[in-house]
DRENDO-1510 file (C-alpha; in Angstrom, 1 decimal, always signed):
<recs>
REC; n; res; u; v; w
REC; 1; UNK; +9.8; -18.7; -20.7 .
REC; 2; UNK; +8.6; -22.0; -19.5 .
REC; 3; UNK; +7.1; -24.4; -21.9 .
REC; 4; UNK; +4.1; -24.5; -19.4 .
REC; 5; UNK; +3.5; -20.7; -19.5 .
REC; 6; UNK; +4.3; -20.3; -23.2 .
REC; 7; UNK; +0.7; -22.8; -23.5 .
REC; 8; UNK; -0.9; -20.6; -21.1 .
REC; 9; UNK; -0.5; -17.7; -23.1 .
REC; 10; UNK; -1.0; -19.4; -26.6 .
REC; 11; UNK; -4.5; -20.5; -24.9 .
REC; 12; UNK; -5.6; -17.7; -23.7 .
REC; 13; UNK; -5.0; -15.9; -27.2 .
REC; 14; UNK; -7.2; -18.4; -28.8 .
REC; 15; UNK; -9.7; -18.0; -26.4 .
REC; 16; UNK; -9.7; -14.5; -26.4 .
REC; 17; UNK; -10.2; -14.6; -30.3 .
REC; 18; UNK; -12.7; -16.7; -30.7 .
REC; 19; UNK; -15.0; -15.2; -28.1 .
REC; 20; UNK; -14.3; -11.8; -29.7 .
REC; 21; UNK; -15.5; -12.0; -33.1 .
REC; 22; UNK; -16.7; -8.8; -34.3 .
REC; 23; UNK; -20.6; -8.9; -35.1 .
REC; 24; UNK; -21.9; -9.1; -38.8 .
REC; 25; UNK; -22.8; -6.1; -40.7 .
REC; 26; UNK; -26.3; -5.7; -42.1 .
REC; 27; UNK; -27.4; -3.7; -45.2 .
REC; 28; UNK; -30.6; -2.5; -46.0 .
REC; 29; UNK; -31.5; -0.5; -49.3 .
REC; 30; UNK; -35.2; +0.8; -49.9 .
REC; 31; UNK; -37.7; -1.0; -52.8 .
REC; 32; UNK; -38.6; +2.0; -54.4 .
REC; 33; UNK; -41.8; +1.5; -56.0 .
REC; 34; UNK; -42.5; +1.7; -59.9 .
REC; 35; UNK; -44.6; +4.5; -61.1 .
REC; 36; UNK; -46.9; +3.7; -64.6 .
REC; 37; UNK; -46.3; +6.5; -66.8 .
REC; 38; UNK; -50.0; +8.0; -66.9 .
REC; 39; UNK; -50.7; +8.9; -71.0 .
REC; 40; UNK; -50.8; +12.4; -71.7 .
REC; 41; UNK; -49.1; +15.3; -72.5 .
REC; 42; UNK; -45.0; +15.1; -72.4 .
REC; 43; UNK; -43.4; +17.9; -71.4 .
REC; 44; UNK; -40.9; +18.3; -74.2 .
REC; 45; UNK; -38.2; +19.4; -71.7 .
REC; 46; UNK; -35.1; +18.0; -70.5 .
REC; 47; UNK; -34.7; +17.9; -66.6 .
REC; 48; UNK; -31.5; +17.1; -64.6 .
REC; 49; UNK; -31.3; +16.0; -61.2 .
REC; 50; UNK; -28.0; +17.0; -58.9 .
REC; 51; UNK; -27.3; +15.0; -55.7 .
REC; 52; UNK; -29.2; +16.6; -52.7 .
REC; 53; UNK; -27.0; +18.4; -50.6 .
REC; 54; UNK; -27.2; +17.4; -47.3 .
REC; 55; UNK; -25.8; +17.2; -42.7 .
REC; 56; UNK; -22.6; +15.0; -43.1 .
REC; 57; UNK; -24.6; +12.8; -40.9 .
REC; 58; UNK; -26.9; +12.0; -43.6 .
REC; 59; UNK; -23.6; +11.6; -46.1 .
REC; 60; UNK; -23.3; +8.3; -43.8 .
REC; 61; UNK; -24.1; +4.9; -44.3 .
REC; 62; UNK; -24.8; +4.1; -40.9 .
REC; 63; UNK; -28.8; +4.2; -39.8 .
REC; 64; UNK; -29.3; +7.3; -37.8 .
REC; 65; UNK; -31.8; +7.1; -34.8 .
REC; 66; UNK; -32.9; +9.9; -32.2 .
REC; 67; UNK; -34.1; +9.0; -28.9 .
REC; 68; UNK; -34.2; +13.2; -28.1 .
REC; 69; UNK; -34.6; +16.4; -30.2 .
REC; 70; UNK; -31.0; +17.0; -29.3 .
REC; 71; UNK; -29.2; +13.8; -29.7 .
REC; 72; UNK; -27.6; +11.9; -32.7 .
REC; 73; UNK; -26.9; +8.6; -32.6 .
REC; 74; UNK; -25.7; +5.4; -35.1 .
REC; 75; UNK; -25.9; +1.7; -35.6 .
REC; 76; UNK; -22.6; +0.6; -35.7 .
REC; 77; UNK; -23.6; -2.9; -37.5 .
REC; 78; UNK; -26.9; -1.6; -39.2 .
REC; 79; UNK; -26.2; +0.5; -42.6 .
REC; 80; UNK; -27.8; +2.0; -46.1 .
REC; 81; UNK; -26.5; +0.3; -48.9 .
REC; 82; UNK; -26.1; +4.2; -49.9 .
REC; 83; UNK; -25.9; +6.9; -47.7 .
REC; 84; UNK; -29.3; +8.2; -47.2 .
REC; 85; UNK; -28.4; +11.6; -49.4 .
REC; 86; UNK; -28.1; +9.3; -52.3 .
REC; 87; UNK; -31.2; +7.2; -51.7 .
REC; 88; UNK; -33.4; +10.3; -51.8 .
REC; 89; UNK; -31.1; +11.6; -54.8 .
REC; 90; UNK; -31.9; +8.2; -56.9 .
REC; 91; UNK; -35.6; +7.8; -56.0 .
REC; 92; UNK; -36.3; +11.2; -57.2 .
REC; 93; UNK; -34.6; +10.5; -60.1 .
REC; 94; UNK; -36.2; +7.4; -61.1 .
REC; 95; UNK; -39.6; +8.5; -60.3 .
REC; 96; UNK; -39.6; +11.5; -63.0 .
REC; 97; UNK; -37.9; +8.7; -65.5 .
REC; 98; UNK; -40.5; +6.5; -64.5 .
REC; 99; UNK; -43.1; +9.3; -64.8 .
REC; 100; UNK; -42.5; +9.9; -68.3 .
REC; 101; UNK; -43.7; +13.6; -67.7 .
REC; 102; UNK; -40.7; +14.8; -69.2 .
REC; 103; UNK; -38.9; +14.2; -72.2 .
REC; 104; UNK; -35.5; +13.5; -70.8 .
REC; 105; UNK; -34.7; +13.0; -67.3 .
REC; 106; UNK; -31.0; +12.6; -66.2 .
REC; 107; UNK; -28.5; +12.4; -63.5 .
REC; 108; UNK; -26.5; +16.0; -63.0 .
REC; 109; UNK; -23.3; +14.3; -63.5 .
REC; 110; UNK; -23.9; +13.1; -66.6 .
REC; 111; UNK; -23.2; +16.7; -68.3 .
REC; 112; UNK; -25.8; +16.9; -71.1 .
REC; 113; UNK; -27.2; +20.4; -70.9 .
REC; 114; UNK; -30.9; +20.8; -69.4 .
REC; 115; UNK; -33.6; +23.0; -69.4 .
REC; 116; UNK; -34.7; +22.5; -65.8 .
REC; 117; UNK; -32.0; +21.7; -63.0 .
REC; 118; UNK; -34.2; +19.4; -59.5 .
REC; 119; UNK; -32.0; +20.0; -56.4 .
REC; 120; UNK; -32.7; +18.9; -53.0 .
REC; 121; UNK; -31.8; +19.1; -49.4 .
REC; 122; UNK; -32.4; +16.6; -47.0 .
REC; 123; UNK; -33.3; +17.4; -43.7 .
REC; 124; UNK; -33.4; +14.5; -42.1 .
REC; 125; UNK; -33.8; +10.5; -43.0 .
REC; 126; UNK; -34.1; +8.7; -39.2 .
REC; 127; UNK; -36.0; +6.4; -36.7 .
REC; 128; UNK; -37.2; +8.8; -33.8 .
REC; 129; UNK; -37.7; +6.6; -30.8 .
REC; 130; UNK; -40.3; +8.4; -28.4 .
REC; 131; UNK; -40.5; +6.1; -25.1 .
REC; 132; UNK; -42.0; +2.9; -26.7 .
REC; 133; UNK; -43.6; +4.4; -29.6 .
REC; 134; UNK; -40.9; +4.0; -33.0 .
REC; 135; UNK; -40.9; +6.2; -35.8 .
REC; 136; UNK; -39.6; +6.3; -39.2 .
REC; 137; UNK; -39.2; +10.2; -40.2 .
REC; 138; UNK; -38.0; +11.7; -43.3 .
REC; 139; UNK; -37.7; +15.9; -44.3 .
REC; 140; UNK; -36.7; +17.4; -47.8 .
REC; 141; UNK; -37.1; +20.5; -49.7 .
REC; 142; UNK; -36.5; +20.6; -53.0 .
REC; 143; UNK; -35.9; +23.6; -55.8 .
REC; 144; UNK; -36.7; +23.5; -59.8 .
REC; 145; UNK; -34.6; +25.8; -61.2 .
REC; 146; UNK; -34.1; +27.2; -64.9 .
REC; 147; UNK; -31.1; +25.8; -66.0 .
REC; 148; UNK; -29.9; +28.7; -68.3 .
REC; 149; UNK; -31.1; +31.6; -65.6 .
REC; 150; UNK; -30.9; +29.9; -62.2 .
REC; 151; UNK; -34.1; +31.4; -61.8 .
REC; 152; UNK; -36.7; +29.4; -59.3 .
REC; 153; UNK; -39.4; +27.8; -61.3 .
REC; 154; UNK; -41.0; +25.9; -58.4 .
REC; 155; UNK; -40.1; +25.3; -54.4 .
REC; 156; UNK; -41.9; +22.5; -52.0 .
REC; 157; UNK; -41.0; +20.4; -48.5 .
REC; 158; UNK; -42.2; +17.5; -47.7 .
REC; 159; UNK; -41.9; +15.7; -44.0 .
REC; 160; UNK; -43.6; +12.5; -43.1 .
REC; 161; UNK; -43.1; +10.6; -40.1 .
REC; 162; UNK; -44.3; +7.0; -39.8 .
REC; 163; UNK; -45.1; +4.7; -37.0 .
REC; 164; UNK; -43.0; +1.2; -37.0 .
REC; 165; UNK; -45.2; -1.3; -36.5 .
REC; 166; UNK; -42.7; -4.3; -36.5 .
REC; 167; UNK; -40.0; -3.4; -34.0 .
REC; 168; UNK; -36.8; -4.1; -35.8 .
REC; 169; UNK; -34.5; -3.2; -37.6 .
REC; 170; UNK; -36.3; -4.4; -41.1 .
REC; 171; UNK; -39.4; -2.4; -39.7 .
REC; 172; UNK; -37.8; +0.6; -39.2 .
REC; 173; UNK; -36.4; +0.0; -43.2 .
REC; 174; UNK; -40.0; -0.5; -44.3 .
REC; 175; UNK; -40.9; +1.8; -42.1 .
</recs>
């Protein structure tokens, strides 16, 4: 191979590589807000929280958007600095800490025996984009259960959707 050629080809690799650089990756996390423990009663009760089960989709740290009822998509370079299952997981948990309702409130994994077991499925954690309107929109259920029994103390949902008011990505976070 020619000297001239074998520049040629050495250039045109440089070129190529710097004018392909693969874009940054951004990570967002939520700020979970602090809750004031309200003086009262404590329930003198020990409750443990296991990781809400959840789609693989939402086992995912990329940002999951819909722009149709039907259709899934991700942002390759936008992520959760957890995957949304574990977000929901860890706000619940440090809410009822924060709380001070109960007398003990603890992860599931750590193994100490409870009286109540919290567990949790999210539904969906997303930005729905409908035409121009954006939306933040997130869907659980959760289940207290009797530890000992497995019996079903209390059941609720929960679903809010929120408009995005500042259209980007940090927005949609907030959102």
């Amino acid at each position: 191979m020619s000297q001239v050629l074998k520049r040629r080809w050495w250039l045109a690799l440089v070129f190529t590589s710097a004018s392909c650089s693969i874009p940054r990756t951004h990570y967002y996390t939520m700020e979970l807000p602090h809750v004031t423990p309200e003086p009262g009663i404590v329930i003198a009760r020990h409750i443990t929280i296991q990781r809400f089960r959840a789609d693989q989709v939402l086992m995912d740290d990329r940002i999951l958007y819909r722009e149709g009822s039907n259709e899934v998509n991700f942002y390759e370079y936008h992520r959760w600095a957890s995957p949304p299952v574990d977000l929901a997981t860890n706000y619940f948990l440090r809410r009822l800490k924060d709380s001070g309702t109960y007398a003990r409130v603890s992860a599931y994994y750590d193994g100490a025996h409870a009286d109540y077991t919290l567990q949790g499925r999210l539904h969906h954690f997303e930005e729905v984009d409908r035409g121009k309107e954006v939306f933040a929109s997130v869907a659980l259920e959760l289940e207290l259960l009797d530890t000992e029994t497995r019996a079903l103390v209390w059941r609720g949902e929960a679903e809010c959707t929120h408009p995005v008011t500042i259209r980007d990505m940090a927005g949609v976070v907030r959102g």
